[in-house]
C-alpha positions in Angstrom: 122.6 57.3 108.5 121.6 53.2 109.5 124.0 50.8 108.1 121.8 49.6 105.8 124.1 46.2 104.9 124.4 47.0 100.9 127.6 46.5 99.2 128.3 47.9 95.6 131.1 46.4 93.4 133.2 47.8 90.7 131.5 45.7 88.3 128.5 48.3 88.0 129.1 51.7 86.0 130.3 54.4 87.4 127.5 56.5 86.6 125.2 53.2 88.2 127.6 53.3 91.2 126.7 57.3 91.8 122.9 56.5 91.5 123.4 53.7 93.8 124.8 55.9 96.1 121.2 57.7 96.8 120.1 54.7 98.5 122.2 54.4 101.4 125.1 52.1 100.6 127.0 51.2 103.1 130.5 49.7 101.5 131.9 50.7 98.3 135.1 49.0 96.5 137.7 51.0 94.2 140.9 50.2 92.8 140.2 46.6 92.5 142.5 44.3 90.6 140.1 41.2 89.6 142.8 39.3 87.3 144.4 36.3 88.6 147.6 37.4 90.7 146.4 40.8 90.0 147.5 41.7 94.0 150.9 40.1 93.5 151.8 42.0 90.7 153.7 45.4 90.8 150.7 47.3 89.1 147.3 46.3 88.5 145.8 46.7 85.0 143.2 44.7 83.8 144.3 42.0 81.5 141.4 40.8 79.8 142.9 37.4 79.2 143.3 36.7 83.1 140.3 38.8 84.2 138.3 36.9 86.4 135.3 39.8 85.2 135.0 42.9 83.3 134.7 46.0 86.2 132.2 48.6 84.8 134.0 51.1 87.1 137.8 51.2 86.9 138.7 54.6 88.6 141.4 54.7 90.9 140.5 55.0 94.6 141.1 58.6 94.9 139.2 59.2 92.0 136.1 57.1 93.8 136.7 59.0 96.8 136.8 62.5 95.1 133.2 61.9 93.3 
């Protein structure tokens, strides 16, 4: 398949994200931690008072991966 240079976040559905997935997207994220210091922290779990965003999707990687 062409790179076709379209990147889907985790702020989309996860049922969205699948659909998505039709069209040739080329880059997917999973896993993410969008709170502030979420990276430096020993787990990531959204906080929704340091949340930078809400994530529509909040499957693990693997999870991503295995749909």
């Amino acid at each position: 398949m062409p790179y076709t240079g379209l990147i889907l976040t985790a702020r989309e559905t996860a049922e969205l994200r699948k659909t998505a997935m039709e069209f040739g997207v080329s880059q997917i994220d999973a896993g993410s931690c969008v709170e502030l210091g979420g990276y430096t922290e020993q787990t990531c779990g959204q906080r929704m008072e340091r949340e930078q965003f809400t994530l529509g999707d909040t499957r693990t990687l693997d999870k991503v991966i295995a749909s």
